[in-house]
N, C-alpha and C positions, 0 to 999 in steps of 0.2 A: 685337904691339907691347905694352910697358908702357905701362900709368899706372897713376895715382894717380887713387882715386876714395872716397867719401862711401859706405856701403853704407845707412847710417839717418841720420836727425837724431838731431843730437849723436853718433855714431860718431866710431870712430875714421878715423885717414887709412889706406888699405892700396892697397899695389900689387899689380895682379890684371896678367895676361896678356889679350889679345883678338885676334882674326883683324884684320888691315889692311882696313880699306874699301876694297871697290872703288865708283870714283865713276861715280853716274848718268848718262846722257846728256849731261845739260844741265849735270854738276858739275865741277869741277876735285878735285885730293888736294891735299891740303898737309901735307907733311912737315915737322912740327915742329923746331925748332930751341931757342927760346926757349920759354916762358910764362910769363905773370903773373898773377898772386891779386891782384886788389882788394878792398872792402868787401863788396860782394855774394853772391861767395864764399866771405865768413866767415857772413854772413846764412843763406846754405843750407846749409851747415855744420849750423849752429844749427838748421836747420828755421822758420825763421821766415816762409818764403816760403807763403802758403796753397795748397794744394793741390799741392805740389810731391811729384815721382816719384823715388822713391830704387832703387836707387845710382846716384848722381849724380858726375859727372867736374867738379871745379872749374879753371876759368883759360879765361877765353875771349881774353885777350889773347895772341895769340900774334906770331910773326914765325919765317919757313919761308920753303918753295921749295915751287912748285908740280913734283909729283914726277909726276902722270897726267892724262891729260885724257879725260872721259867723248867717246865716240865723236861727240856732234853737237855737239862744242865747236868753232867756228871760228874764232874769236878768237884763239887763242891756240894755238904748235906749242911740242912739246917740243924743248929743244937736243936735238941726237942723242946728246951723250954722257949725258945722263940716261935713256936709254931702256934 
Protein backbone atom coordinates (compact mmCIF):
# COMPACT_ATOMS: atom_id res chain seq x y z
CA UNK A 1 0.00 0.00 0.00
CA UNK A 2 1.10 3.76 -0.26
CA UNK A 3 1.31 6.58 2.06
CA UNK A 4 2.29 9.41 2.99
CA UNK A 5 4.21 9.72 6.13
CA UNK A 6 6.56 12.31 8.46
CA UNK A 7 10.25 10.37 8.50
CA UNK A 8 11.54 13.32 11.41
CA UNK A 9 10.09 16.50 13.00
CA UNK A 10 10.05 19.15 10.73
CA UNK A 11 10.84 16.61 7.54
CA UNK A 12 9.55 16.48 4.76
CA UNK A 13 6.12 14.75 3.43
CA UNK A 14 7.39 11.43 1.28
CA UNK A 15 5.39 8.59 -0.03
CA UNK A 16 7.09 5.18 1.01
CA UNK A 17 5.47 1.74 0.04
CA UNK A 18 4.42 -0.95 3.02
CA UNK A 19 3.03 -4.68 3.11
CA UNK A 20 -1.19 -4.28 3.84
CA UNK A 21 -1.93 -5.31 7.45
CA UNK A 22 -3.31 -8.20 8.20
CA UNK A 23 -5.78 -7.71 11.02
CA UNK A 24 -5.63 -9.34 14.62
CA UNK A 25 -8.34 -11.60 15.94
CA UNK A 26 -10.14 -9.24 17.51
CA UNK A 27 -9.44 -6.29 14.59
CA UNK A 28 -11.34 -5.51 11.46
CA UNK A 29 -9.06 -3.72 8.08
CA UNK A 30 -10.34 -0.73 6.73
CA UNK A 31 -9.57 0.24 3.31
CA UNK A 32 -9.08 3.65 2.98
CA UNK A 33 -11.02 5.72 0.73
CA UNK A 34 -10.76 9.29 2.13
CA UNK A 35 -8.43 11.17 4.88
CA UNK A 36 -8.04 14.14 6.61
CA UNK A 37 -5.25 16.22 8.13
CA UNK A 38 -6.36 18.33 11.15
CA UNK A 39 -4.50 20.58 13.53
CA UNK A 40 -2.72 17.89 15.28
CA UNK A 41 -1.16 16.54 12.30
CA UNK A 42 0.56 19.76 11.57
CA UNK A 43 1.62 19.60 15.40
CA UNK A 44 3.56 16.30 14.65
CA UNK A 45 4.63 17.43 11.60
CA UNK A 46 6.42 20.00 13.58
CA UNK A 47 7.50 17.63 16.36
CA UNK A 48 5.90 19.38 19.02
CA UNK A 49 4.22 16.35 20.44
CA UNK A 50 6.85 15.25 23.46
CA UNK A 51 8.16 12.14 23.09
CA UNK A 52 6.65 11.37 19.95
CA UNK A 53 8.23 8.23 17.43
CA UNK A 54 9.04 9.26 14.00
CA UNK A 55 8.13 8.14 10.86
CA UNK A 56 4.94 9.03 11.61
CA UNK A 57 1.82 8.44 9.12
CA UNK A 58 -0.42 11.79 9.53
CA UNK A 59 -4.57 11.74 9.08
CA UNK A 60 -6.48 9.80 11.52
CA UNK A 61 -9.81 10.94 10.03
CA UNK A 62 -10.58 8.63 7.75
CA UNK A 63 -13.88 6.99 5.92
CA UNK A 64 -13.42 3.41 4.13
CA UNK A 65 -15.01 -0.05 4.02
CA UNK A 66 -14.18 -2.56 6.20
CA UNK A 67 -12.27 -4.85 3.66
CA UNK A 68 -11.24 -8.15 6.35
CA UNK A 69 -12.26 -9.38 9.52
CA UNK A 70 -9.77 -10.87 12.02
CA UNK A 71 -10.93 -14.59 12.51
CA UNK A 72 -12.68 -14.06 16.19
CA UNK A 73 -14.63 -11.24 14.83
CA UNK A 74 -18.47 -12.03 15.14
CA UNK A 75 -20.10 -9.13 14.74
CA UNK A 76 -19.61 -8.49 11.69
CA UNK A 77 -19.59 -10.82 7.99
CA UNK A 78 -17.96 -9.83 5.01
CA UNK A 79 -20.44 -9.21 1.69
CA UNK A 80 -19.21 -12.13 -0.39
CA UNK A 81 -18.43 -9.92 -3.18
CA UNK A 82 -15.65 -8.33 -1.00
CA UNK A 83 -13.97 -11.50 -0.36
Amino acid sequence: MHLVQVPKANGPFEIVEREVPEPSPMQVRIKVQACGICHGDSVTKQGLFPGIKYPRVPGHEIAGVIDKVGKDVVEWKLDKELQ
